[in-house]
Every structure is written in structure tokens, then in C-alpha cells.
C-alpha positions in Angstrom: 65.3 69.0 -26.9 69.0 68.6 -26.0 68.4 71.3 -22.5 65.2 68.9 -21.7 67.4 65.7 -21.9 70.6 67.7 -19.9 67.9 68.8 -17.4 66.2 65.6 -17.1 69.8 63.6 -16.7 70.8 66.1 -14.1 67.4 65.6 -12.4 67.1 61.9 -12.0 71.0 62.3 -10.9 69.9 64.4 -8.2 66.9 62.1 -7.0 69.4 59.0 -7.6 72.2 60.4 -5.6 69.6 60.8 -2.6 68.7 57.0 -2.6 73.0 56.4 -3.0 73.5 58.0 0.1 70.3 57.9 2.5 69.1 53.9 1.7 72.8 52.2 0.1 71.4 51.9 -3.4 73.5 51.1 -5.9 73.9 53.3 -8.8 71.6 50.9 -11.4 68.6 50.8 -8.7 68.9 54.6 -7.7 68.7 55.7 -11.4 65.9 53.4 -11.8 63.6 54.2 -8.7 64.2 58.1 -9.1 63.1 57.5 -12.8 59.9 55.7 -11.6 59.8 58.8 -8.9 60.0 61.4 -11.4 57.5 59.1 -13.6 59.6 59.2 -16.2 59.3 55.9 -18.8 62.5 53.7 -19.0 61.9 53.2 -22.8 62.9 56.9 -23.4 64.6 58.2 -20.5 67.9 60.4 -21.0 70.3 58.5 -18.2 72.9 60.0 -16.4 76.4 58.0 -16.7 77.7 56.5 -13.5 80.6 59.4 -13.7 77.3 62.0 -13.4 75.6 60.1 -10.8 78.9 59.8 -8.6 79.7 64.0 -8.8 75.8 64.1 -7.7 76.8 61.8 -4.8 79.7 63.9 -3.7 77.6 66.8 -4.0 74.8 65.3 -1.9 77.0 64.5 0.8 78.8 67.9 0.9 75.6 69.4 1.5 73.6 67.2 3.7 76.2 64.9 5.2 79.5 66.6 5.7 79.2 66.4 9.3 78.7 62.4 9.7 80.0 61.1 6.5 83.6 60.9 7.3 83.4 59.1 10.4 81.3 56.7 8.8 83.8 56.1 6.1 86.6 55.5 8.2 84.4 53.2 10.2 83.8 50.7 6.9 87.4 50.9 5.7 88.4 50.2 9.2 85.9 46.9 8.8 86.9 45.9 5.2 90.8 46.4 6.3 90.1 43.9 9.0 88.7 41.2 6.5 91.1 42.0 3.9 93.8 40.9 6.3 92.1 37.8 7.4 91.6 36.8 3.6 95.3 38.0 2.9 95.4 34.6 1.1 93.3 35.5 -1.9 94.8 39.3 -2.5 91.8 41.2 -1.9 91.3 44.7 -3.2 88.4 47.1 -2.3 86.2 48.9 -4.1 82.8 50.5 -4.7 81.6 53.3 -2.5 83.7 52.1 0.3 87.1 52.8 -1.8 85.7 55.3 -4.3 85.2 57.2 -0.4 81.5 58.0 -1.1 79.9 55.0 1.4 78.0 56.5 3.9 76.3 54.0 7.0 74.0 52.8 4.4 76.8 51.8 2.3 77.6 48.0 1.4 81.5 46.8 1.2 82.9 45.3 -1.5 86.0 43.4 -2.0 86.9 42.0 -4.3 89.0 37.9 -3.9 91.5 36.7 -7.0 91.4 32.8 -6.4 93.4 30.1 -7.7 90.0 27.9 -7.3 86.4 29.4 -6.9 85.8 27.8 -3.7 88.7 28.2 -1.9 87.5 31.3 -0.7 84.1 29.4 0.3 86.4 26.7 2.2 88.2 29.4 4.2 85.3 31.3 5.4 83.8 27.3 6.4 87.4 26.4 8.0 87.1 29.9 10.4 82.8 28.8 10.8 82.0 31.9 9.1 78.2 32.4 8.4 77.6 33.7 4.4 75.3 33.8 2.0 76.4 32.5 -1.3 74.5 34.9 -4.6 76.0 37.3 -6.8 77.0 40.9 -7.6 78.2 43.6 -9.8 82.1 43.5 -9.9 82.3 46.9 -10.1 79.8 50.3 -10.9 78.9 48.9 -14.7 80.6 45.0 -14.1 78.7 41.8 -14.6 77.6 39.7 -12.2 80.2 37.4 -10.0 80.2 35.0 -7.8 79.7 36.7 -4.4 79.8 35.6 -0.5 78.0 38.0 1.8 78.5 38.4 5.5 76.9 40.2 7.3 78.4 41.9 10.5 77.9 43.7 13.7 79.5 47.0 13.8 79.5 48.4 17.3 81.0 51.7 16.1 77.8 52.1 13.9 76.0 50.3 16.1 74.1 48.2 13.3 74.5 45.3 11.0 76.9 45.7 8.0 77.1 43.6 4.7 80.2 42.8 3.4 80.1 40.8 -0.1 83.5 39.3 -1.1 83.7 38.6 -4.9 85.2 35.9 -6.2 87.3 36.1 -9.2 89.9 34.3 -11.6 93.0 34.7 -9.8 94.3 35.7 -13.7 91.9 38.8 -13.6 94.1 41.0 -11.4 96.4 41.5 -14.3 93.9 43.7 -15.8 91.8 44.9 -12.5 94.2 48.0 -11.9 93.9 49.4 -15.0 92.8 53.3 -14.3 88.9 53.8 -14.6 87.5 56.6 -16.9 88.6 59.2 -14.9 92.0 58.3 -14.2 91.5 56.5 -10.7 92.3 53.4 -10.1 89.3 51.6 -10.0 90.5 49.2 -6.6 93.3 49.2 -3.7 94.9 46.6 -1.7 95.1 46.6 2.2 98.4 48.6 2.3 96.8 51.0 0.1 94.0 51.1 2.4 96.2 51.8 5.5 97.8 54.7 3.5 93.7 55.8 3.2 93.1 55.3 6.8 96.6 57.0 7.7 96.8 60.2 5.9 93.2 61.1 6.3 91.7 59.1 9.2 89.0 61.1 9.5 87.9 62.5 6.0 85.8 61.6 2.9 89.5 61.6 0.7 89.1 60.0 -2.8 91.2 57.1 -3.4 93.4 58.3 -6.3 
């Protein structure tokens, strides 16, 4: 029963980390479509942990993306490094796929805002007649819902449309937002530690430590 769960877990993984990296999906929709795929019911289904689901990631793209993935990776941190300086105000720190270095083209960015007052990252984006949506998203892999903006952007080097959701947290909850994730990473980076990213392997899929 155990080698039936392990092999289930590893399975839906596997399916998961295909919707990750070909369609964007994040980790909670990919586990659940490949489930439904699989036709597996969600009432007794042995899920794979997000740590699981991100080594099937990597592993997906080692195989079937190596050649592309990189360039595309570069390409988004390039885009969130240029939004991160013109929201310098709010000290905004990357994360997700984007950060982690797993986003492919199909990837969303996330960055995350720390704001003295909810909507002063609203008013900036209205003072520079910046077009957003106004919704919610996780904060991080397994993180609540949080106020979210979401632009969506042109990216000539991609040539498509790119959505970038900026988060908008407590100002306060920076003080515990570095702490190192599960595996010893740190879970976010600021826009130096992007530049030291972008600058010591411009053109690769490196981890952020």
C-alpha cells in the first residue's frame, strides 16, 4: 500500500510538473488537474509536497527544456528587475518560479510589495497611468491569499504578453519574509540580489540560494 501511494505521488508529480512548465500552472492547479487526468479521486489521493513537485519541475525541464529555458528565465528576471526598480519605494522582493529559477515563458512573475498603507502601491501604479487588475494571490507556493495588482505586459524579447502580479503586504511582514524555506533557500530576493542572479549566470536556470 505504502509503494502504491510512493508511486502514485511520484506519478501525479510527473503529470503536474508538465502543466508547471508547458501552460504556467501553479503548483495547487497542476496537482489537481493531473489528479483529475490520472482519474484519481481527491478524497483519497496520496499528494506530492510542493518540495516533490518542484524536483519534478527541474527534472522536466532538464529533459525537455534545457535548450530554451534559460533564455526565458533571464528574460522574466530581466522584466521583474525593471519593475522592481520602478516600485523601489515599496522594497520589493521576487519570488515564485521566477526567483526559485524554474519559470519558463509560461511562467507568471511575482513580487512581492511591503507597504506602509495598502494602497499606496495602488496610488503609484494610478500616479505613472498604469493599467491593473486589482484580485488576489498566493504569497508564496503554500501562502494565503493577498491582496494582488496584476499587469500585464508586452515582452518583445518573448514576443507575447506577460503577467506580472505585485502583492501587497504589511510593510511589518518583511521581518519574517526572509526566513530560509524548508530546504534552506531563501524563500525571496531583492533587486540587488537579483542583479547578482542576472550577473553571475546571465544565461542559465541557476537556483536562487
Amino acid at each position: 500500500m505504502d509503494s502504491f501511494r510512493t508511486d502514485t505521488s511520484a506519478e501525479i508529480a510527473s503529470v503536474a510538473a508538465r502543466l508547471v512548465v508547458d501552460e504556467g500552472l501553479e503548483y495547487a492547479a497542476a496537482k489537481r488537474r493531473a489528479a483529475k487526468q490520472l482519474g484519481l479521486p481527491p478524497s483519497r489521493t496520496p499528494w506530492p509536497d510542493n518540495q516533490a513537485l518542484e524536483a519534478a519541475v527541474r527534472e522536466h525541464i532538464a529533459i525537455f527544456c534545457a535548450d530554451t529555458q534559460p533564455a526565458e528565465l533571464k528574460t522574466l528576471r530581466e522584466l521583474a528587475l525593471v519593475w522592481m526598480d520602478r516600485l523601489a519605494a515599496f522594497r520589493p522582493h521576487l519570488c515564485g518560479a521566477v526567483w526559485h529559477g524554474t519559470a519558463t515563458r509560461h511562467s507568471d512573475i511575482y513580487v512581492q510589495l511591503y507597504c506602509d498603507d495598502p494602497k499606496s502601491a495602488e496610488w503609484a501604479l494610478l500616479d505613472h497611468r498604469v493599467e491593473y487588475h486589482p484580485g488576489t494571490a498566493a504569497s508564496d507556493a503554500q501562502g494565503e491569499p493577498v491582496e494582488a495588482l496584476t499587469l500585464r505586459l508586452r515582452c518583445d524579447a518573448l514576443e507575447q504578453w506577460v503577467l506580472l502580479h505585485l502583492l501587497v503586504l504589511d510593510h511589518d511582514a518583511l521581518r519574517g519574509a526572509l526566513r530560509p524555506d524548508a530546504q534552506g533557500r531563501r524563500p525571496r530576493g531583492d533587486a540587488q540580489e537579483v542583479r547578482a542572479l542576472l550577473a553571475a549566470d546571465p544565461g542559465s536556470h541557476r537556483e536562487a540560494a
